[in-house]
PDB file of N, CA, C and O in Angstrom:
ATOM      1  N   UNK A   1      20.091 -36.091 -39.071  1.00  0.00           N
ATOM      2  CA  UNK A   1      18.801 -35.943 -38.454  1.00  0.00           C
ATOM      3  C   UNK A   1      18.918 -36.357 -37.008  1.00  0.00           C
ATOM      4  O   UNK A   1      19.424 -37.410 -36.621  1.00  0.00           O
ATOM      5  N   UNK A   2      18.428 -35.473 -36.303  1.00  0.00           N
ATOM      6  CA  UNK A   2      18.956 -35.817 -34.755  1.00  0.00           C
ATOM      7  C   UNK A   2      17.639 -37.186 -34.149  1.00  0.00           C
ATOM      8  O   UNK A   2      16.469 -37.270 -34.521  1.00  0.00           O
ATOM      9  N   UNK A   3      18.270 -37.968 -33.282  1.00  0.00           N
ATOM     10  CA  UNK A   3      17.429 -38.818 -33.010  1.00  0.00           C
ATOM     11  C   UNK A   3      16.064 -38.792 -31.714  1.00  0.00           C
ATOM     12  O   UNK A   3      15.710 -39.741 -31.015  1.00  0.00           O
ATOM     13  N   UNK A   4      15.599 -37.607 -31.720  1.00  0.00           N
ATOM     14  CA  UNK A   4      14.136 -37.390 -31.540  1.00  0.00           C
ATOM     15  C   UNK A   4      13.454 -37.186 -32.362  1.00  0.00           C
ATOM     16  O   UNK A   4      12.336 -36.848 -31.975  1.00  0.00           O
ATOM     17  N   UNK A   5      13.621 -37.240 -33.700  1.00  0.00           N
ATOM     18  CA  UNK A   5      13.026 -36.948 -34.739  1.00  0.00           C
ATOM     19  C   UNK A   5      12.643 -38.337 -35.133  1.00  0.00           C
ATOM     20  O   UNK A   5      11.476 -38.727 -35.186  1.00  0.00           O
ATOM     21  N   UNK A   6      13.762 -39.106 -35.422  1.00  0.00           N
ATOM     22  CA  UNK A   6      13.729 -40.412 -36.061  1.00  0.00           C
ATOM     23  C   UNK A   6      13.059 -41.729 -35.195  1.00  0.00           C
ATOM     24  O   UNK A   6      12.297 -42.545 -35.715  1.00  0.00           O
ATOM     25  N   UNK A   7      13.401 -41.757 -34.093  1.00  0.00           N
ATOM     26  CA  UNK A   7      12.663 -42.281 -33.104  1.00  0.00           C
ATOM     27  C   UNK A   7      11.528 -42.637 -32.538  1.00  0.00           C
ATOM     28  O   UNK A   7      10.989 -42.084 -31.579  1.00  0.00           O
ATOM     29  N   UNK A   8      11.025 -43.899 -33.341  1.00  0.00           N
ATOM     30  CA  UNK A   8       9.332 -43.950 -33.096  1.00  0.00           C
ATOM     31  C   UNK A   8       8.396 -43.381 -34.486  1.00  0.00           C
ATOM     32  O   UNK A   8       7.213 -43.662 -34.677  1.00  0.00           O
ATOM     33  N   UNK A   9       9.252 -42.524 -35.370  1.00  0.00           N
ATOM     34  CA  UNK A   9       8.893 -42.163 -36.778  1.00  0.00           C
ATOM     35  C   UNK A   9       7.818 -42.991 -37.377  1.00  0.00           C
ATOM     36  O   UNK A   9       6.678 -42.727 -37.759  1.00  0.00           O
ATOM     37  N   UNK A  10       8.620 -44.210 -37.337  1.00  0.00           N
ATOM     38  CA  UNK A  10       8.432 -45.233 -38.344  1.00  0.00           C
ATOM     39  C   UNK A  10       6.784 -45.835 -37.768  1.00  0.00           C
ATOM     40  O   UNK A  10       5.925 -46.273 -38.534  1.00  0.00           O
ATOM     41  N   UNK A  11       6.647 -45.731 -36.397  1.00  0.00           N
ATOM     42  CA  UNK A  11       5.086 -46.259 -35.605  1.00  0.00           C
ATOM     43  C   UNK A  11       4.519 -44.807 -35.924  1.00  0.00           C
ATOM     44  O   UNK A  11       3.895 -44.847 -36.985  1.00  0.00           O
ATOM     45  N   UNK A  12       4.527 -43.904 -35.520  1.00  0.00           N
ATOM     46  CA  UNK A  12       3.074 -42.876 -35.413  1.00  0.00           C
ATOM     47  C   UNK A  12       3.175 -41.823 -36.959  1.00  0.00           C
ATOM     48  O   UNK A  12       2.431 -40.873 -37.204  1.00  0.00           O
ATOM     49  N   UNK A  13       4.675 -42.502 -38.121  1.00  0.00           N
ATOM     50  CA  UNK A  13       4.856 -41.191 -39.331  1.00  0.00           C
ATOM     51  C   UNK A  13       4.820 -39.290 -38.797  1.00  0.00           C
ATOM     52  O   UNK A  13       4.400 -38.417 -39.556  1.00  0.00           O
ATOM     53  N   UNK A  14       5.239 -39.068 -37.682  1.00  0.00           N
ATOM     54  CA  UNK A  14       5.101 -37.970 -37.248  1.00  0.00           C
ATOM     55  C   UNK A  14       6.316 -36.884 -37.736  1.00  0.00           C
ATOM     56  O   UNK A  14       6.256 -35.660 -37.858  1.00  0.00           O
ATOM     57  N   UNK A  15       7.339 -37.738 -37.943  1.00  0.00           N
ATOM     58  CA  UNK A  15       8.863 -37.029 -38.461  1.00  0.00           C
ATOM     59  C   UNK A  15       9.477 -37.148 -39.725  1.00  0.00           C
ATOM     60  O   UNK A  15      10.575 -36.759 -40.122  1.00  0.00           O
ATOM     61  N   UNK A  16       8.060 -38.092 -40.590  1.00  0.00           N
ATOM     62  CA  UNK A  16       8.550 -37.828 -41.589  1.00  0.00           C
ATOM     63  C   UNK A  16       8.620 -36.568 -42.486  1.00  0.00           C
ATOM     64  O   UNK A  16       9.658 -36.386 -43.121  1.00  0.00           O
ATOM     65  N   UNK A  17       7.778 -35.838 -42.572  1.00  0.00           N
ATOM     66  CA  UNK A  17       7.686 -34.833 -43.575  1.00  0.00           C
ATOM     67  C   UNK A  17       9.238 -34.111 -42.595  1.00  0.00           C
ATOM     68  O   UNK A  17      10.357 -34.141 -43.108  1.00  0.00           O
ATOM     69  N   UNK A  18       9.052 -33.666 -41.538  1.00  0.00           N
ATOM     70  CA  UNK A  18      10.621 -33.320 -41.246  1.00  0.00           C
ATOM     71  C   UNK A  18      11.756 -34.127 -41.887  1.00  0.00           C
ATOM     72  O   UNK A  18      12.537 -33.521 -42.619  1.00  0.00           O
ATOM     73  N   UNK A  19      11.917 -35.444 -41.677  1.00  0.00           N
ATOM     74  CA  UNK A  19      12.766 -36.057 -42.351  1.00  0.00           C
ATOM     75  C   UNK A  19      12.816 -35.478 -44.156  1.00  0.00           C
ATOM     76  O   UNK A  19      13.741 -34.920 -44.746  1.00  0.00           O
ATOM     77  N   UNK A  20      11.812 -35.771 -44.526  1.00  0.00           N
ATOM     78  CA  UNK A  20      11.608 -35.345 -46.026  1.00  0.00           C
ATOM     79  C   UNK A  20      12.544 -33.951 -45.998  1.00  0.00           C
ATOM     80  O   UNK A  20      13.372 -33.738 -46.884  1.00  0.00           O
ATOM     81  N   UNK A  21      12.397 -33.344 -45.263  1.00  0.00           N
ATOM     82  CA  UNK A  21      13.288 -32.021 -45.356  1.00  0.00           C
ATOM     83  C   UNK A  21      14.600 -31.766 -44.971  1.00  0.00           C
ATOM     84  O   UNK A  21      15.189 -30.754 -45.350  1.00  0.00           O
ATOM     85  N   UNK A  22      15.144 -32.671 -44.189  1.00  0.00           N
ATOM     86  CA  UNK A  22      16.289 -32.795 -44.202  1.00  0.00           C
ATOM     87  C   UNK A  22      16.966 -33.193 -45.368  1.00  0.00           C
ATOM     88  O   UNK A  22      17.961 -32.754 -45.945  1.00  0.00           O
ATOM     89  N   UNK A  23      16.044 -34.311 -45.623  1.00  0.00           N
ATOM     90  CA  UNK A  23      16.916 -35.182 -47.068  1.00  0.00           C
ATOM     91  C   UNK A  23      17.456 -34.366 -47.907  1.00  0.00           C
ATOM     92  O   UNK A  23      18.342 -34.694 -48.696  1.00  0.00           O
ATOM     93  N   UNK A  24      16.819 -32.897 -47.776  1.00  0.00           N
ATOM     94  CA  UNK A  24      17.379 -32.361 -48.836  1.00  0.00           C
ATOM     95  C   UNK A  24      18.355 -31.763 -49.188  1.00  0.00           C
ATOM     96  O   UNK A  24      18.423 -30.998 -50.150  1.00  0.00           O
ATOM     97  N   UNK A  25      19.769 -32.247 -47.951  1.00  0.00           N
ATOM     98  CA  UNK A  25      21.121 -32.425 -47.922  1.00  0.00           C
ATOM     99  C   UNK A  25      21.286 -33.257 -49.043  1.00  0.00           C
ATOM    100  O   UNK A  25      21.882 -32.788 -50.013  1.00  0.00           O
ATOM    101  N   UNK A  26      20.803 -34.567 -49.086  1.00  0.00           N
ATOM    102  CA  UNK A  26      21.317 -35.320 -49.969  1.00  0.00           C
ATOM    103  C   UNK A  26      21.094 -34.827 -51.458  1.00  0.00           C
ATOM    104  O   UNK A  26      21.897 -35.197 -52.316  1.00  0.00           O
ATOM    105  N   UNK A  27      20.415 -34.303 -51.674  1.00  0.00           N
ATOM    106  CA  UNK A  27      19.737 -33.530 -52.806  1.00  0.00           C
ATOM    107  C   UNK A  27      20.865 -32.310 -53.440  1.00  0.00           C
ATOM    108  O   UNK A  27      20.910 -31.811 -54.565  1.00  0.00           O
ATOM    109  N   UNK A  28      21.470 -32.143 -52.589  1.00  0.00           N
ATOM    110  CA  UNK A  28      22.145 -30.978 -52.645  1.00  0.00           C
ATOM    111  C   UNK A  28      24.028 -31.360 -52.536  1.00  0.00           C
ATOM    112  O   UNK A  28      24.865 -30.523 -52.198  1.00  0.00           O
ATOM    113  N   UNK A  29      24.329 -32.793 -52.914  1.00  0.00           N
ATOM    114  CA  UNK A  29      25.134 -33.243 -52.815  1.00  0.00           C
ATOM    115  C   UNK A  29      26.242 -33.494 -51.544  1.00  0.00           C
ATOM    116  O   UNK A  29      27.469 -33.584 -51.603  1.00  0.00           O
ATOM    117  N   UNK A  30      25.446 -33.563 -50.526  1.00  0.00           N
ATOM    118  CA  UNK A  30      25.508 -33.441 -48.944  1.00  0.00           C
ATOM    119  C   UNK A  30      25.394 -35.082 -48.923  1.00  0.00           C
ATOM    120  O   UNK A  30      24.958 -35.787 -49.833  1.00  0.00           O
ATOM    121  N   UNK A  31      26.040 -35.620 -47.296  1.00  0.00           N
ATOM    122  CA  UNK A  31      25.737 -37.016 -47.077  1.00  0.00           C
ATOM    123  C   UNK A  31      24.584 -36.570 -46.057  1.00  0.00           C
ATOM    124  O   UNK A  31      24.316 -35.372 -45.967  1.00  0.00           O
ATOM    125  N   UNK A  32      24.227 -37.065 -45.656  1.00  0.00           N
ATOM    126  CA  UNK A  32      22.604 -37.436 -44.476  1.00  0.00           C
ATOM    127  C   UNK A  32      22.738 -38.422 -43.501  1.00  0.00           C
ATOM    128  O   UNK A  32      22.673 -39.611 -43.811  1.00  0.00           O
ATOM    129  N   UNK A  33      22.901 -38.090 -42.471  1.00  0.00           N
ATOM    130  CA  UNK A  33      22.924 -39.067 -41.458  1.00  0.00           C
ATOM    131  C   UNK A  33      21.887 -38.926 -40.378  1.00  0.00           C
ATOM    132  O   UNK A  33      21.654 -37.918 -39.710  1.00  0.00           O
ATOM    133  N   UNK A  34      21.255 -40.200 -40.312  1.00  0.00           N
ATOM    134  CA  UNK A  34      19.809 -40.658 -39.738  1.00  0.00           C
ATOM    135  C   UNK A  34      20.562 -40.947 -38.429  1.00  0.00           C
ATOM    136  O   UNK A  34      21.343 -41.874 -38.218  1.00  0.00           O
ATOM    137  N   UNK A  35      20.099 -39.785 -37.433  1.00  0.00           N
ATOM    138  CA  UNK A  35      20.887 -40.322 -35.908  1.00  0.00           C
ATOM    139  C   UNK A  35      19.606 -41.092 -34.843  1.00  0.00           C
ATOM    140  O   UNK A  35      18.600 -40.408 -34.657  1.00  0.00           O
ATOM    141  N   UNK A  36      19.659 -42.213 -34.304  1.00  0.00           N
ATOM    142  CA  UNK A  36      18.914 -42.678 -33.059  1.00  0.00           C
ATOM    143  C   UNK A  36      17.595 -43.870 -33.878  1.00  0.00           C
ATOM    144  O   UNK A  36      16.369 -43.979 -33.898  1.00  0.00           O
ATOM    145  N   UNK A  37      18.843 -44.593 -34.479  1.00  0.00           N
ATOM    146  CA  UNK A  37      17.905 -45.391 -35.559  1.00  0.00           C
ATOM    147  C   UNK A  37      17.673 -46.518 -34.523  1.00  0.00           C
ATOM    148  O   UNK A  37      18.458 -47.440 -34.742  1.00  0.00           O
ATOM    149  N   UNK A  38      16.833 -46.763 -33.433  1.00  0.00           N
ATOM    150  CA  UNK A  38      17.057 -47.657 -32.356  1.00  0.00           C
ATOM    151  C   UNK A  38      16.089 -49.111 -32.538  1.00  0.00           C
ATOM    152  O   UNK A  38      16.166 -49.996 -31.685  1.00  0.00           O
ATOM    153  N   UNK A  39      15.216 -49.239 -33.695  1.00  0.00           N
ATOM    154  CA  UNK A  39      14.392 -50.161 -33.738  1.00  0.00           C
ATOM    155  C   UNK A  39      14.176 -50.860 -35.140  1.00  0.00           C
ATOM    156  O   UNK A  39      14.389 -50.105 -36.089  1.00  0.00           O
ATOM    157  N   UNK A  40      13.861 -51.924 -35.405  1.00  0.00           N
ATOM    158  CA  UNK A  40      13.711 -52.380 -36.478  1.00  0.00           C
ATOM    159  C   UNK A  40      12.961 -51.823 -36.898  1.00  0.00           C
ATOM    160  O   UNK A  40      13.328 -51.778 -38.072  1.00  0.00           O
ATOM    161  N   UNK A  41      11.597 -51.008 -36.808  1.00  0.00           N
ATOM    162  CA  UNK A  41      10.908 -50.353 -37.632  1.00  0.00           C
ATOM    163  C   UNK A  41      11.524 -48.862 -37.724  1.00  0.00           C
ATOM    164  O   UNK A  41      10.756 -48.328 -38.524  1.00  0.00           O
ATOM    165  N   UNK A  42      12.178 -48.198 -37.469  1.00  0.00           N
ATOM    166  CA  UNK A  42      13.158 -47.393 -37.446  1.00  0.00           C
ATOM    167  C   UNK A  42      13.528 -46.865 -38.452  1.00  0.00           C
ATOM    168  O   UNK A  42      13.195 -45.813 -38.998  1.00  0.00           O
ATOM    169  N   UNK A  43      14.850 -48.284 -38.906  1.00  0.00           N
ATOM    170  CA  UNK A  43      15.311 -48.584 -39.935  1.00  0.00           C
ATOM    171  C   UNK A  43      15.214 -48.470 -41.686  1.00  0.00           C
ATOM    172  O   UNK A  43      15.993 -48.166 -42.590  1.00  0.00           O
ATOM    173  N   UNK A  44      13.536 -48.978 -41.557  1.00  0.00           N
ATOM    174  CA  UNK A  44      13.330 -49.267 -43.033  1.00  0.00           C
ATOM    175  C   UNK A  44      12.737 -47.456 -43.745  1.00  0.00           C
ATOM    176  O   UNK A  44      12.819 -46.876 -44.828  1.00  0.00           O
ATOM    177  N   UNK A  45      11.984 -47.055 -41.949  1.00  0.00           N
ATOM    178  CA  UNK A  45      11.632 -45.463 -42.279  1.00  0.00           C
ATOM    179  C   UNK A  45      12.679 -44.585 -43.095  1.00  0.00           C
ATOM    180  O   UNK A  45      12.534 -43.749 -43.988  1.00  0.00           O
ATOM    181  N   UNK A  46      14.202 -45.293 -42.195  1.00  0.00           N
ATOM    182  CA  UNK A  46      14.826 -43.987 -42.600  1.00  0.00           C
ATOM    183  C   UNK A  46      15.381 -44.254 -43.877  1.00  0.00           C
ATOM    184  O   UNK A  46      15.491 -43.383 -44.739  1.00  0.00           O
ATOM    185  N   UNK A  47      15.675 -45.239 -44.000  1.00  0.00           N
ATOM    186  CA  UNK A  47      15.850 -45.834 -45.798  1.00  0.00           C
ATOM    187  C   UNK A  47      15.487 -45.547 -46.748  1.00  0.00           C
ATOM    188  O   UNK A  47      16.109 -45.420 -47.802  1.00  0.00           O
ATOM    189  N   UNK A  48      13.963 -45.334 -46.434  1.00  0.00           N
ATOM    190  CA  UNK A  48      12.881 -45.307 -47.326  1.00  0.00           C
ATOM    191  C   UNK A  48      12.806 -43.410 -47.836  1.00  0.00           C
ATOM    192  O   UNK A  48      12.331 -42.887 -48.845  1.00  0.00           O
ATOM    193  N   UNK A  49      13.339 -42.946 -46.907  1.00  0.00           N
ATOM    194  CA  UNK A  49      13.737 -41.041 -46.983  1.00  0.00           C
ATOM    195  C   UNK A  49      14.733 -40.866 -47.697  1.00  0.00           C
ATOM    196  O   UNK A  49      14.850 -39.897 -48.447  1.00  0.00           O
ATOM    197  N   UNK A  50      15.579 -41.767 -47.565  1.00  0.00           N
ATOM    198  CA  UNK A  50      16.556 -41.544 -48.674  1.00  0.00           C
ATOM    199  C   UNK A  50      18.011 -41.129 -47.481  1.00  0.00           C
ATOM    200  O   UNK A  50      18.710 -40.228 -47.942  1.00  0.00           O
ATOM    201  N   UNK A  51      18.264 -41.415 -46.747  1.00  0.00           N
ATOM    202  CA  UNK A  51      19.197 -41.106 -45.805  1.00  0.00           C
ATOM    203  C   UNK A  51      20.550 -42.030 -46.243  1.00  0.00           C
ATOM    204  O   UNK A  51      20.294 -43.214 -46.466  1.00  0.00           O
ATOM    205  N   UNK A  52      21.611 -41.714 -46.351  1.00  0.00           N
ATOM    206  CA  UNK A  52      23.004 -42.051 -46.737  1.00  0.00           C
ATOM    207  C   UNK A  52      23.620 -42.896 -45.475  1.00  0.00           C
ATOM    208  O   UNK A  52      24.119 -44.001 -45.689  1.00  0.00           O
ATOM    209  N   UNK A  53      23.567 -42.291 -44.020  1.00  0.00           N
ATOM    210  CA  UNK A  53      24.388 -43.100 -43.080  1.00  0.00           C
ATOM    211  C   UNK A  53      23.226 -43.027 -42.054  1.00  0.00           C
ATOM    212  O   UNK A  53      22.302 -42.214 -42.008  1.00  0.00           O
ATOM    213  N   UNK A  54      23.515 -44.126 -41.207  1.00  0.00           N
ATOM    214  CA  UNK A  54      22.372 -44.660 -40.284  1.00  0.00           C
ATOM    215  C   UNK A  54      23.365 -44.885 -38.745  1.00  0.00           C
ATOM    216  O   UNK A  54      24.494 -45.369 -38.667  1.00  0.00           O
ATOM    217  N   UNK A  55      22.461 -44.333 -37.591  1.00  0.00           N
ATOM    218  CA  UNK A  55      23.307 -44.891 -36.484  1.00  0.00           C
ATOM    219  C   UNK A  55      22.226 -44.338 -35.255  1.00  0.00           C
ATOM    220  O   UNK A  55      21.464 -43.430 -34.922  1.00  0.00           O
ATOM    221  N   UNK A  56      23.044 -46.175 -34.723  1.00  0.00           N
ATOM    222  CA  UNK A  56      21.903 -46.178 -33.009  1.00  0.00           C
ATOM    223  C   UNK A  56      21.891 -47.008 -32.709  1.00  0.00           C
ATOM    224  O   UNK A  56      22.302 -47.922 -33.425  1.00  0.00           O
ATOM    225  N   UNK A  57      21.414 -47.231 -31.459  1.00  0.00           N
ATOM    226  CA  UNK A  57      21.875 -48.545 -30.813  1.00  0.00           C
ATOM    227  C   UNK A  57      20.904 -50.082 -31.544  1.00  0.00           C
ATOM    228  O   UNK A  57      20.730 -51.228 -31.129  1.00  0.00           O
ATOM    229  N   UNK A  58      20.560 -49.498 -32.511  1.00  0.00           N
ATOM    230  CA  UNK A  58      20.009 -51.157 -33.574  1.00  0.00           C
ATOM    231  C   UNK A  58      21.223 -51.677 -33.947  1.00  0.00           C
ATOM    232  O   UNK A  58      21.357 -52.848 -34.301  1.00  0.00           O
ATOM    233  N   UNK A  59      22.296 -50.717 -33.878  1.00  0.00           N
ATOM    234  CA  UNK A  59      23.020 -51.698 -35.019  1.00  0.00           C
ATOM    235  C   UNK A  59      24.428 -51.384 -33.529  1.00  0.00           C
ATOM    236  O   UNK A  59      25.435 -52.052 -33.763  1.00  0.00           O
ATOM    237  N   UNK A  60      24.505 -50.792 -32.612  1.00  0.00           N
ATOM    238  CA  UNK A  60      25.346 -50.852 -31.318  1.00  0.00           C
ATOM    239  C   UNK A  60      25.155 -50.103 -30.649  1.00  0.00           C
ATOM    240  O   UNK A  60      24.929 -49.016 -31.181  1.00  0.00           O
ATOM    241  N   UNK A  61      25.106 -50.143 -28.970  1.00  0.00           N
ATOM    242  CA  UNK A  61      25.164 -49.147 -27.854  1.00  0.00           C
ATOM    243  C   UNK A  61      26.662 -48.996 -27.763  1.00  0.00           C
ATOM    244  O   UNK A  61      27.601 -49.779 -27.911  1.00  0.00           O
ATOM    245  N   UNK A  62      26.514 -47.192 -27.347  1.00  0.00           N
ATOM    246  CA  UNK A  62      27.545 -47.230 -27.155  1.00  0.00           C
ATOM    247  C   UNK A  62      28.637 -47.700 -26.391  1.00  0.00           C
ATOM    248  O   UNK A  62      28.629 -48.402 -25.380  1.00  0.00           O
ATOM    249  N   UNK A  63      29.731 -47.130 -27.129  1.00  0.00           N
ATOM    250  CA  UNK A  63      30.848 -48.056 -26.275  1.00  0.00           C
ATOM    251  C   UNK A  63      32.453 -47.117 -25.754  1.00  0.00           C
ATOM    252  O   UNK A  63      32.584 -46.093 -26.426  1.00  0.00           O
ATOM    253  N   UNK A  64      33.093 -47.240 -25.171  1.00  0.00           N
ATOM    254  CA  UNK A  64      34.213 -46.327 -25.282  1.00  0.00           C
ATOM    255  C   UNK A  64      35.222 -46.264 -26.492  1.00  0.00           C
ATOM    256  O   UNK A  64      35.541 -47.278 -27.112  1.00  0.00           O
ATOM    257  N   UNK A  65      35.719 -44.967 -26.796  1.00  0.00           N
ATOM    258  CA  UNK A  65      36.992 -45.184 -27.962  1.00  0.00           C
ATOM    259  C   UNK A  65      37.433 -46.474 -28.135  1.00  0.00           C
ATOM    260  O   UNK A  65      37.237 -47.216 -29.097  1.00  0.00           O
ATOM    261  N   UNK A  66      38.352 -46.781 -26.616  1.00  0.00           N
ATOM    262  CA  UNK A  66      38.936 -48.602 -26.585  1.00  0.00           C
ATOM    263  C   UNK A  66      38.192 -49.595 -26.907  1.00  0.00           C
ATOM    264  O   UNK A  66      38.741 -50.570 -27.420  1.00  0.00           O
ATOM    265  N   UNK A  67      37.242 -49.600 -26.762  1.00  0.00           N
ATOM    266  CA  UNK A  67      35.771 -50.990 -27.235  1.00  0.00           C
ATOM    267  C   UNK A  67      35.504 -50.797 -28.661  1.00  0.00           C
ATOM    268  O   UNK A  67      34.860 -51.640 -29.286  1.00  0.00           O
ATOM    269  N   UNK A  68      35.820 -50.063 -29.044  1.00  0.00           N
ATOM    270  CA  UNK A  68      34.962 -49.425 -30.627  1.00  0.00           C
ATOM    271  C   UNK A  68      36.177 -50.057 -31.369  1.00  0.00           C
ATOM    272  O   UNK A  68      36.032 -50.589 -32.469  1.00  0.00           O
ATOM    273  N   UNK A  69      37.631 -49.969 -30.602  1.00  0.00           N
ATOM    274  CA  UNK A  69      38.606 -49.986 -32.087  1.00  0.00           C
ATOM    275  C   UNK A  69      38.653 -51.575 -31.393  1.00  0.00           C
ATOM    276  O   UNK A  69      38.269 -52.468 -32.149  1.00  0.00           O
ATOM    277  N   UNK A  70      38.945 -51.845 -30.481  1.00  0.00           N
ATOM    278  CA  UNK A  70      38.885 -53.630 -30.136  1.00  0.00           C
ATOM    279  C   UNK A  70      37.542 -54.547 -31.019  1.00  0.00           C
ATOM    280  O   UNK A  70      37.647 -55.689 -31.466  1.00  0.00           O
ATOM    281  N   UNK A  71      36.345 -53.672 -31.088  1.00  0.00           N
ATOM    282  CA  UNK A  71      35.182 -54.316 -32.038  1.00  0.00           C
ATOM    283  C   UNK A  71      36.090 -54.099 -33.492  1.00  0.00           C
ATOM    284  O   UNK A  71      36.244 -55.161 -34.094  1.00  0.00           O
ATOM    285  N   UNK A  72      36.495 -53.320 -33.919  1.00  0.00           N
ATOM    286  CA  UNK A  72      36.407 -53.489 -35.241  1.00  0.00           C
ATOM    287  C   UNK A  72      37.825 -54.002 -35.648  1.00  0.00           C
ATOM    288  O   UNK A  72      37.991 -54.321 -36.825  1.00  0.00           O
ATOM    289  N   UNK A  73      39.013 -54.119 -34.633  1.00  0.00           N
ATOM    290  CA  UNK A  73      39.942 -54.955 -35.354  1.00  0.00           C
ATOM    291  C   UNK A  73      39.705 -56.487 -35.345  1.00  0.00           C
ATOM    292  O   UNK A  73      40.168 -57.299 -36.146  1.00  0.00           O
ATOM    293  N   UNK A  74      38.895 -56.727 -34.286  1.00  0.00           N
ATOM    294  CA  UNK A  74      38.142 -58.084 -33.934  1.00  0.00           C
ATOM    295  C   UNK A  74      37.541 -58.613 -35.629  1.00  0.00           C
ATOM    296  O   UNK A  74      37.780 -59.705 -36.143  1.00  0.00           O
ATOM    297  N   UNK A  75      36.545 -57.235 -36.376  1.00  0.00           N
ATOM    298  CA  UNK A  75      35.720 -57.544 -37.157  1.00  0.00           C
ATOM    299  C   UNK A  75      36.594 -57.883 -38.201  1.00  0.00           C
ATOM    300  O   UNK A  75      36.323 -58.792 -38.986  1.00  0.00           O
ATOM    301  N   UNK A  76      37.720 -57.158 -38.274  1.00  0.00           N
ATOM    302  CA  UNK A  76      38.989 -56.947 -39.895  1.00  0.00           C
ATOM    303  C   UNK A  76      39.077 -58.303 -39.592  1.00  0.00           C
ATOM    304  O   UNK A  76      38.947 -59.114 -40.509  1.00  0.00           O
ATOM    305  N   UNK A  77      39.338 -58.789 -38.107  1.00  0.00           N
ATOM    306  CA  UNK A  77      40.174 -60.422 -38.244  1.00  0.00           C
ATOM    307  C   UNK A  77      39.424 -61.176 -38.522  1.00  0.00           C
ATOM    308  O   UNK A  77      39.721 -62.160 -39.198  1.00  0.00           O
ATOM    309  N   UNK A  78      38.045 -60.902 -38.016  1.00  0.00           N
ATOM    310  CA  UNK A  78      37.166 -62.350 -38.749  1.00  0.00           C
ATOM    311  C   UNK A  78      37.131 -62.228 -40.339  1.00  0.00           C
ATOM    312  O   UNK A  78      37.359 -63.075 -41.203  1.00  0.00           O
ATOM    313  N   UNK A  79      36.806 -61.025 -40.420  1.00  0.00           N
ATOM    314  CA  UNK A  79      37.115 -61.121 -42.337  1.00  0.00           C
ATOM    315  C   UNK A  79      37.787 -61.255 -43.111  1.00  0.00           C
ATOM    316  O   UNK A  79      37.543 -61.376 -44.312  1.00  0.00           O
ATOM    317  N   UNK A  80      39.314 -61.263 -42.280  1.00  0.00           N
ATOM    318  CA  UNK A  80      40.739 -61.709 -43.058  1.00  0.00           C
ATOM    319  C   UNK A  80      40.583 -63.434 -42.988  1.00  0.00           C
ATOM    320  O   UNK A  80      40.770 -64.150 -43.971  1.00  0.00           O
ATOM    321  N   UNK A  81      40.269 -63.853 -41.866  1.00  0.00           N
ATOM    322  CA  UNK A  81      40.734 -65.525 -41.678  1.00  0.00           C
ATOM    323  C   UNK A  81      39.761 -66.278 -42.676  1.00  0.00           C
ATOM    324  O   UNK A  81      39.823 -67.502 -42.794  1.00  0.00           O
TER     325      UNK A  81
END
């Protein structure tokens, strides 16, 4: 779901019934990915649709290739030690 859709959803309900219609990837044994999930109320909207993968700067802004794999070998090491 591209993130003008999802964006602000969750305050005025304007994208949901669109959302509702996307979902129906997941329905159809498809994954669903909720793009421009940028706010805590955001979040629980797109959950609540039934969406499989979530992404936006709630959970990170972007970053370059090099920052992305430095964040996440960073993350493997805190979870190994």
């Amino acid at each position: 779901m591209n993130r003008r859709l999802v964006r602000g959803g969750a305050d005025d309900g304007s994208s949901r019934p669109i959302a509702r219609t996307c979902a129906i990837a997941r329905n159809a044994g498809a994954k669903s990915v909720a793009d421009g999930v940028e706010t805590q109320s955001d979040f629980p909207a797109v959950r609540e649709l039934g969406f499989d993968l979530h992404q936006g700067e709630m959970f990170a802004k972007p970053m370059t290739p090099r920052k992305f794999e430095r964040t996440m070998l960073d993350g493997i090491t805190r979870l190994s030690a």
